[in-house]
N, C-alpha and C positions, 0 to 999 in steps of 0.2 A: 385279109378281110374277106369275110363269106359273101355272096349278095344272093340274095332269094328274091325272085320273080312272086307276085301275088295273081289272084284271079283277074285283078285291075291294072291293065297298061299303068305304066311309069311310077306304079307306088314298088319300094321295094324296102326287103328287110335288109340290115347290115349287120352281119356279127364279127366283131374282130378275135384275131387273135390275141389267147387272156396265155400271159405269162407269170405263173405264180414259181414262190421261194419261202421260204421262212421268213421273210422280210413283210411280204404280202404281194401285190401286185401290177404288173404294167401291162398296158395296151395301148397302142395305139389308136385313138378315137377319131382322126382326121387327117386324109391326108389328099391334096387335090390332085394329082397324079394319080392316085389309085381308083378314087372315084370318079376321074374320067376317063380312064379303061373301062368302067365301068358302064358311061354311057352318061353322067350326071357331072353337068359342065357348067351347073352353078355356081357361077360366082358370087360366094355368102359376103354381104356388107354389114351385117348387122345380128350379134349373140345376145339371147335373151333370157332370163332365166323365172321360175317362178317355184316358190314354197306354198305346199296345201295344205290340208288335214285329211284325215279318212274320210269319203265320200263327197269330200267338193268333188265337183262336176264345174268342167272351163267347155264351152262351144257352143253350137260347132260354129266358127268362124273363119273368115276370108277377108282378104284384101281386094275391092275390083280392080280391074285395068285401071290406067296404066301402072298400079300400085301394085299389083298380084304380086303374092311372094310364093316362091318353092321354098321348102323349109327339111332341116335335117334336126329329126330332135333324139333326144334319148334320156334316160336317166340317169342320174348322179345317184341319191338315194330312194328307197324306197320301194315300189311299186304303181305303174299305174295301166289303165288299157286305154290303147292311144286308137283313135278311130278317124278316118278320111273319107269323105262323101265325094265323087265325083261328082260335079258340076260344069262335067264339060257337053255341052248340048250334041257337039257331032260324036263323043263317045259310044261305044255302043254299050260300057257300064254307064250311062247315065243316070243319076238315083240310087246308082250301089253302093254300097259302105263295106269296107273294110278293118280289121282291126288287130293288134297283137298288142300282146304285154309286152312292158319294157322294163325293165329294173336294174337298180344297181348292180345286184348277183346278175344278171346274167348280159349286161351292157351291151344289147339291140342294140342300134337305133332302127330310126325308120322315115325313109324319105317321101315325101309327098311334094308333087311337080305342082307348077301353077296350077288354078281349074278346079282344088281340090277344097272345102270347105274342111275344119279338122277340131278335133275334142281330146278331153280325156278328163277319165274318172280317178281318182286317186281308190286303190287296194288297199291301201297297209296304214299304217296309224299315222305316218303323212310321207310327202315325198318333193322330193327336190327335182324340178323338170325342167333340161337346157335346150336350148334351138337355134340351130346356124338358120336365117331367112337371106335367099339374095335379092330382097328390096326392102329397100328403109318402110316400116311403117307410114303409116300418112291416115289419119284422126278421118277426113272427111272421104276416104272409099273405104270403108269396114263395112263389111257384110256379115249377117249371119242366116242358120237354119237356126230352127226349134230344135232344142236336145231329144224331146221329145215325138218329134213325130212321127205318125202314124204311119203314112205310106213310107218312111224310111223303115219303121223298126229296128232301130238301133239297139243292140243289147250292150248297155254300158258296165256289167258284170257287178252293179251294186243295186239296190234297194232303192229305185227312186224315191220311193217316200221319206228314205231320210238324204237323201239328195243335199246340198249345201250349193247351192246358187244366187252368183249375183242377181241385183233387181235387172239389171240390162241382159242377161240369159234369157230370164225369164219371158222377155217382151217379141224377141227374136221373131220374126215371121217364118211360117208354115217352106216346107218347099215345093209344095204347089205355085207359090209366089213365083218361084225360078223357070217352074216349067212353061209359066203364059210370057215369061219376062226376060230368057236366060243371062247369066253374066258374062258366061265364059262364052 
C-alpha cells in the first residue's frame, strides 16, 4: 500500500497494490497493521455504504465531539471526487479543502482524521461508495457546511446546476458559522 502525504496534515491518499490475471483482480483494501505503520490507528467500529447517480452531490458533513468520526472511504464502482474541509480551529489549513478522485479502476482510498467536514460528487453514471468510520454515528451531533460556499470554493468537478441534493444539503449552514463558533 502506497500512502501519499496531501498539502493538509492527516489527510492522506492510499493506493494498494492491484494484482491482476486473466481471472481479474485482487487487492488488498485493509489491513490494520499496515495502516498503523502508517501512522492511522483508527480503530474503524462501523462500514457504511451508499449508491448514487451521476451528479448527486452528499456534504459536506461531520460528526461533533464526542461523536467525531475519522473515516477511510473508497470506491467500489464508479467514479466520484471526494473532498475534506479542515475544521480544525488550531490547524493552520483551517478553511482548506482538499480533494482526489476515487474509483473503482483505480481503488484510492482516502482518509480523513477527526476535525474534517467531508463530500463528494458522483462523475460517472452512478457509483458505489464504502467507509470504515471509527465512531458509531449518533443522529443528534451531525454537523454540516453548505456544499456550496463561497469563502470555501469548493470545486466539485460537476455542474452545480444540475447538482441532485437532499432537502437537508441544501439547508446546511455557511462556514462562517464555524469560524465565530468552531467545533473542533
Amino acid at each position: 500500500m502506497d500512502f501519499s502525504k496531501t498539502p493538509i496534515e492527516g489527510l492522506l491518499v492510499l493506493t494498494p497494490q492491484i494484482f491482476t490475471d486473466n481471472r481479474g483482480y485482487f487487492c488488498e483494501s485493509y489491513n490494520r497493521r499496515t495502516l498503523a505503520e502508517a501512522g492511522i490507528t483508527a480503530e474503524f467500529v462501523q462500514d457504511n455504504e451508499s449508491f448514487s447517480a451521476q451528479n448527486t452531490l452528499r456534504g459536506l458533513h461531520f460528526q461533533k465531539p464526542p461523536f467525531a468520526q475519522a473515516k477511510l472511504v473508497r470506491v467500489l464502482e464508479g467514479t466520484v471526487w471526494d473532498v475534506a474541509v479542515d475544521l480544525r480551529r488550531a490547524s493552520p489549513t483551517f478553511g482548506q479543502w482538499f480533494g482526489v478522485e476515487l474509483s473503482g479502476e483505480n481503488k484510492k482510498q482516502f482518509f480523513i482524521p477527526r476535525g474534517f467536514a467531508h463530500g463528494f460528487s458522483v462523475l460517472s453514471p452512478t457509483a458505489k461508495f464504502a467507509y470504515k468510520c471509527d465512531n458509531y454515528y449518533n443522529k443528534a451531533s451531525e454537523g454540516a457546511v453548505r456544499f456550496d460556499d463561497p469563502e470555501l470554493a469548493v470545486d466539485w468537478k460537476i455542474d452545480l446546476s444540475k447538482a441532485v441534493l437532499s432537502e437537508k444539503d441544501l439547508q446546511n449552514p455557511v462556514f462562517g458559522a464555524y469560524k465565530k463558533a468552531p467545533v473542533f
